[in-house]
LOBALO-296584 format. One record per residue (C-alpha): residue number from 1; residue in three letters; x, y, z. Coordinates in steps of 0.5 Angstrom, whole numbers, plus 2048, in hexadecimal, padded with zeros to 3 digits. Example, Ala and Ser with C-alpha at 12.3 -4.5 7.8 and 13.67 -1.06 7.14 Angstrom:
# LOBALO-296584
> 1	ALA	819	7F7	810;
> 2	SER	81B	7FE	80E;
This chain:
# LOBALO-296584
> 1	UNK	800	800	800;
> 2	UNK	803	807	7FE;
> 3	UNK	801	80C	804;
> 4	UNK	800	812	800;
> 5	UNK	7F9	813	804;
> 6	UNK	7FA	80F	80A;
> 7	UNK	7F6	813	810;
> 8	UNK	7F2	817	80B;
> 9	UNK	7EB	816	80A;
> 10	UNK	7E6	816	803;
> 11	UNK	7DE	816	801;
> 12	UNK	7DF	811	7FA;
> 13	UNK	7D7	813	7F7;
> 14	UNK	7D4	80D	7F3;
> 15	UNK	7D9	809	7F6;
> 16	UNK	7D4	803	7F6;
> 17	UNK	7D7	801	7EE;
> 18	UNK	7DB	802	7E9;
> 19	UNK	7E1	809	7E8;
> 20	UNK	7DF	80A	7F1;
> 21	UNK	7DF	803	7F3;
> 22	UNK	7E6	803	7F0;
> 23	UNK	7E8	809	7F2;
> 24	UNK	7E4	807	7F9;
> 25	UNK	7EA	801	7F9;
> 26	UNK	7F1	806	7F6;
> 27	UNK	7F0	80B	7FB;
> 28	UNK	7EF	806	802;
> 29	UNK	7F5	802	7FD;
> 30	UNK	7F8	809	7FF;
> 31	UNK	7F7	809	806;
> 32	UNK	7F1	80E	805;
> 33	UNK	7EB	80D	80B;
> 34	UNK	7E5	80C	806;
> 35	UNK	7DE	80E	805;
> 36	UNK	7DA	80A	800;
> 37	UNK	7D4	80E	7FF;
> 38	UNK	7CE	80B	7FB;
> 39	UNK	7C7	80A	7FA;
> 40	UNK	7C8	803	7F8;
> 41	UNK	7C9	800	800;
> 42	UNK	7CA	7F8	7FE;
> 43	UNK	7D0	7FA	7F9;
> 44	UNK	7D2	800	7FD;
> 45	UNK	7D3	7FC	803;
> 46	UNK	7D7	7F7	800;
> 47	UNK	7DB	7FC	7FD;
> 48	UNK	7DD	7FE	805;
> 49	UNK	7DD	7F7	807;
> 50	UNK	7E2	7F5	802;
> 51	UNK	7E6	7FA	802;
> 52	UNK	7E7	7FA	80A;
> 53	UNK	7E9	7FE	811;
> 54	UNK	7EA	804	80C;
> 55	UNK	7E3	804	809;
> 56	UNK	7DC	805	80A;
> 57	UNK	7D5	806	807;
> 58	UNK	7D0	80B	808;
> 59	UNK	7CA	80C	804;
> 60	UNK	7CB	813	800;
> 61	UNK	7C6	815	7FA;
> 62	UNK	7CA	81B	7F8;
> 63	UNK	7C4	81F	7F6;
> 64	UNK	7C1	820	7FC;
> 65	UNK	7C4	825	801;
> 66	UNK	7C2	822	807;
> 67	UNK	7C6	81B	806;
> 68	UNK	7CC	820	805;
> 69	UNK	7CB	823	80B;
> 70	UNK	7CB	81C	80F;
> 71	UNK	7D0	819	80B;
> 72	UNK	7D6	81F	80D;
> 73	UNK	7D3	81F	814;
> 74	UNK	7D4	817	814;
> 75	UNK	7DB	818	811;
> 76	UNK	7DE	81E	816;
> 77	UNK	7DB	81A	81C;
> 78	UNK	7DF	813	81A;
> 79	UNK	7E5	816	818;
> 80	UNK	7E5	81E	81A;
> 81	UNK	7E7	820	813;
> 82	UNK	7E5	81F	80C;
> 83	UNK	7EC	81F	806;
> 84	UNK	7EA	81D	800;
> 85	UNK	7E2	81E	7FC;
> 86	UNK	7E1	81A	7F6;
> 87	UNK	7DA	81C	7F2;
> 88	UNK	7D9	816	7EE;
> 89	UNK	7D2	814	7EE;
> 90	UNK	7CE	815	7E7;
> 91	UNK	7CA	812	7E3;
> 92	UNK	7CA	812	7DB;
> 93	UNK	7C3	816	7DA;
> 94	UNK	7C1	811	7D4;
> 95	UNK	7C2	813	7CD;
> 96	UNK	7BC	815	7CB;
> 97	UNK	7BB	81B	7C5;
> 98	UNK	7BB	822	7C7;
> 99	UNK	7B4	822	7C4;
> 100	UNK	7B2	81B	7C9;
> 101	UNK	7B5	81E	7CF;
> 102	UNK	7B0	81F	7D6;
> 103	UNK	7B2	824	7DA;
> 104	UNK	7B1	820	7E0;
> 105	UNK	7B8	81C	7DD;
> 106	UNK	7BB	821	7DC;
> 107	UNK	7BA	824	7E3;
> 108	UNK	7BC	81E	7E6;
> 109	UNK	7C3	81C	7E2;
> 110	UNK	7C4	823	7E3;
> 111	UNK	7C2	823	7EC;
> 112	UNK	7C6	81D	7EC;
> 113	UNK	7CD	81E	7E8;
> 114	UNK	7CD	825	7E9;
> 115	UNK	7CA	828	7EF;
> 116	UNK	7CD	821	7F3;
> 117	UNK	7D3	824	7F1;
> 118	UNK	7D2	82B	7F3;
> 119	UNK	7CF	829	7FA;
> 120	UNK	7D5	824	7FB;
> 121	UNK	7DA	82A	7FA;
> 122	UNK	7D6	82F	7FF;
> 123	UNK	7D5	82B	803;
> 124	UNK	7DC	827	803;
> 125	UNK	7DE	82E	803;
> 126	UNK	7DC	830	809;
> 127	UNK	7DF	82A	80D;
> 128	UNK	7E5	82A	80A;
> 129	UNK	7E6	831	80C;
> 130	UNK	7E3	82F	813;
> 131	UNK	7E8	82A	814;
> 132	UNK	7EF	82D	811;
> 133	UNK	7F1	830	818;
> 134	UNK	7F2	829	81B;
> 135	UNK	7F5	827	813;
> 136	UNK	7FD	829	814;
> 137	UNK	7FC	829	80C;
> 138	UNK	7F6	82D	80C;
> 139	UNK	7F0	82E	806;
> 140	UNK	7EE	828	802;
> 141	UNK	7ED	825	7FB;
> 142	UNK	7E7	824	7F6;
> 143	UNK	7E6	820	7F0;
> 144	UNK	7E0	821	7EB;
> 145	UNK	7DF	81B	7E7;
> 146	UNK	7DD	81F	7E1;
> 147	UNK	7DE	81B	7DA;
> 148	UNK	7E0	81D	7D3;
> 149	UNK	7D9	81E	7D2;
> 150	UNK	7DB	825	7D5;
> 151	UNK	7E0	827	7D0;
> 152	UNK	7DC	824	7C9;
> 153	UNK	7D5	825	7C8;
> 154	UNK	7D1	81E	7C6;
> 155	UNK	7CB	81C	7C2;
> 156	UNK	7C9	817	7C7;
> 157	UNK	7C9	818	7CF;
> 158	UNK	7C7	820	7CF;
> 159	UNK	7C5	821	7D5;
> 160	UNK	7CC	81E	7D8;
> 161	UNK	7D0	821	7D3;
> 162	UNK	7CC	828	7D6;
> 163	UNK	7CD	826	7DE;
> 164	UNK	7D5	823	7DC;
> 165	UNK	7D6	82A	7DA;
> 166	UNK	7D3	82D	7DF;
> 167	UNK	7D7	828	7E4;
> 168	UNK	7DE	82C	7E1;
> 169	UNK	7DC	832	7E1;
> 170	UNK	7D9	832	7E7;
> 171	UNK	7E1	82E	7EA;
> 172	UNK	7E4	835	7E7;
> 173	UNK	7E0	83A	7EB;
> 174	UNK	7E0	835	7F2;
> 175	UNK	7E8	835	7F0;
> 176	UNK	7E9	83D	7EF;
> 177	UNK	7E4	83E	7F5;
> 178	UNK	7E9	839	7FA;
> 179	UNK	7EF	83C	7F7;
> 180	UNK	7EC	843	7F8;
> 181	UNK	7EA	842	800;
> 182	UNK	7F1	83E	800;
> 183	UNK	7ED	839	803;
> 184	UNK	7F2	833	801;
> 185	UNK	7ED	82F	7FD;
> 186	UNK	7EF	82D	7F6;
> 187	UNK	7E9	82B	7F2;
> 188	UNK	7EA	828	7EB;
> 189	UNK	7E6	824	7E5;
> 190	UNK	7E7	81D	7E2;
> 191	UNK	7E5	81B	7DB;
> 192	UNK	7E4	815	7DA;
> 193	UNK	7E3	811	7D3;
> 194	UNK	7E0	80B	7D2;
> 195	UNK	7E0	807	7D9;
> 196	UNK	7DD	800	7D9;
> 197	UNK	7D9	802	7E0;
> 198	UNK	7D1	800	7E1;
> 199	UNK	7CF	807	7DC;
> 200	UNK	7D1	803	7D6;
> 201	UNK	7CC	7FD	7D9;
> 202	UNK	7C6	7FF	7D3;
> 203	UNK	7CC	7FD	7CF;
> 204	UNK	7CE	7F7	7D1;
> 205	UNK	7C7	7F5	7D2;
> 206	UNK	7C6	7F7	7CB;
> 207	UNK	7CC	7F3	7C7;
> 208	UNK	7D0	7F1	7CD;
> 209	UNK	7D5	7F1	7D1;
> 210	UNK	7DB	7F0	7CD;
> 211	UNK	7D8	7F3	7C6;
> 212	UNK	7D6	7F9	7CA;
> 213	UNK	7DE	7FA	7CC;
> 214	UNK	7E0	7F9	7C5;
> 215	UNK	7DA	7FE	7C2;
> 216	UNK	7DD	803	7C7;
> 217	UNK	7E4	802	7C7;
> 218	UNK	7E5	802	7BF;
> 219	UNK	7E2	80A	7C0;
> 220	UNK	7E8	80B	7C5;
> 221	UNK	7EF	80C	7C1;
> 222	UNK	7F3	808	7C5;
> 223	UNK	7ED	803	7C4;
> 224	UNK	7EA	801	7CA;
> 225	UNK	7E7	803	7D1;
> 226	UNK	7E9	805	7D7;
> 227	UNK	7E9	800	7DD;
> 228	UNK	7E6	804	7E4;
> 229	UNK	7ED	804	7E7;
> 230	UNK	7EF	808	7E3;
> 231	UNK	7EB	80D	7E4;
> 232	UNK	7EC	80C	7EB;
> 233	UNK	7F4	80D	7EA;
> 234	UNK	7F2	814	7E7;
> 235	UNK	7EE	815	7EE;
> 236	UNK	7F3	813	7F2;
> 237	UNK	7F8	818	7EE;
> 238	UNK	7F4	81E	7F0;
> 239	UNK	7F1	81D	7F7;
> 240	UNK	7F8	81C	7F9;
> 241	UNK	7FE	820	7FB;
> 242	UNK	801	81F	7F4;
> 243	UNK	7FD	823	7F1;
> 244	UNK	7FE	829	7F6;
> 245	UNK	7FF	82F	7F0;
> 246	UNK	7F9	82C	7EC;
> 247	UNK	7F2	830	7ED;
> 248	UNK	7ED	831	7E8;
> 249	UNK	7EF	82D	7E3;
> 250	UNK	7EC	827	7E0;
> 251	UNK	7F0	820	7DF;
> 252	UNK	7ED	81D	7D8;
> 253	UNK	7EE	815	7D8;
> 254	UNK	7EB	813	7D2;
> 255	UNK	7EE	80F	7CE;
> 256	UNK	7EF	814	7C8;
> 257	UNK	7E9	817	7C7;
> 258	UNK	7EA	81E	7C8;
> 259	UNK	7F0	81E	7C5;
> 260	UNK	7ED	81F	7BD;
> 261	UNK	7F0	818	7BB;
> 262	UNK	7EA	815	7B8;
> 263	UNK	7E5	817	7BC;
> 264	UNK	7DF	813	7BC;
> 265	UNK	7D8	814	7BF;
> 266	UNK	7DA	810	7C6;
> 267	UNK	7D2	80F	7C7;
> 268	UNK	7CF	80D	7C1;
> 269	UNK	7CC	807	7C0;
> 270	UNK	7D0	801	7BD;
């Protein structure tokens, strides 16, 4: 085990499956104090449970401010302080057409993959700076996952390229705010491309697994899809103390996408 977060305590999001599960397991492979947040109990718990002593489950449905306040209250009365925020949790939204789209989804993608993030940095925020006078190191680190689909629009998932957007623009401002109180919290984005996580499974249940991988890896340049721990390792990156001169920046891990070397559309069907 490195020990680069040994004694320091983080909230994974969407930690229950897939990109937060693995980064629930690299940052207690670091030595990190875990908080597997979740709406999903039975998979979260076992998440925690697996992992071991450094973890533990706590049911979280991002988009409702309550369950924010809960969950910080919880964390700070077990550990006296919180290091490290990791908004994951989202949903795809559906790939419906503009004209199809229900006012209702797009609420609901925008209540969970946007405003769950926004009430995660204020409310981490807040325990961040409550607790960095009893950190010799002070402040903290907040990671956004956005996605690709915030940097280039999409014929597809339309209001998760909206809310994705929103995500990175949303990591800028909280970035210039904590830089501007001299706060010491860091907030940075990840872009992810294709991961094969349980967002894909419409897919998978469509063509199956292993063609639905081929499908998506062939519009990746470097010809496959990003596994879960990969993302993690971006994670792990900007939560910790390597990355202390990185605010406000987005750290993209997709594969070529973005690059401008055949660019595809990642979404469509296969």
């Amino acid at each position: 085990m490195s020990e680069d977060l040994v004694g320091k305590v983080a909230i994974v999001t969407g930690g229950a499956s897939g990109i937060g599960d693995a980064t629930c397991r690299l940052l207690a492979r670091h030595g990190a104090s875990v908080v597997v947040a979740d709406i999903q109990d039975d998979l979260g718990a076992r998440v925690a449970r697996e992992i071991g002593p450094l973890a533990w489950f706590h049911k979280l449905d991002v988009a409702v401010e309550a369950e924010w306040e809960a969950l910080l209250a919880a964390v700070l009365a077990r550990h006296g302080r919180l290091d490290i925020l990791v908004n994951n949790a989202g949903i795809s939204g559906g790939t419906n057409s503009v004209e199809d789209f229900t006012v209702e989804l797009w609420d609901r993608t925008h209540a969970i993959n946007l405003d769950g993030v926004f009430l995660g940095c204020k409310h981490a925020i807040g325990a961040m700076k409550t607790t960095s006078v009893r950190k010799p190191e002070g402040g903290g680190a907040i990671v956004n996952i956005s996605s690709i689909a915030g940097l280039i629009g999409s014929a597809g998932p339309f209001a998760y390229t909206a809310s994705k957007g929103a995500v990175r623009l949303l990591t800028k401002s909280v970035a210039a705010w904590c830089a501007q109180e001299r706060n010491g919290i860091r907030c940075n984005s990840v872009h992810p491309g294709g991961i094969d996580t349980p967002i894909f499974n419409p897919l998978w249940q469509m063509v199956g697994h292993e063609a639905g991988k081929n499908f998506i890896g062939s519009r990746h340049p470097i010809g496959h899809m990003g596994e879960p721990g990969d993302i993690a390792e971006a994670v792990l990156y900007l939560a910790s103390d390597r990355s202390k001169f990185v605010t406000g920046s987005e750290l993209v891990a997709d594969g070529g996408i973005t690059s401008g070397v055949q660019r595809r559309t990642l979404f469509a069907a296969p």
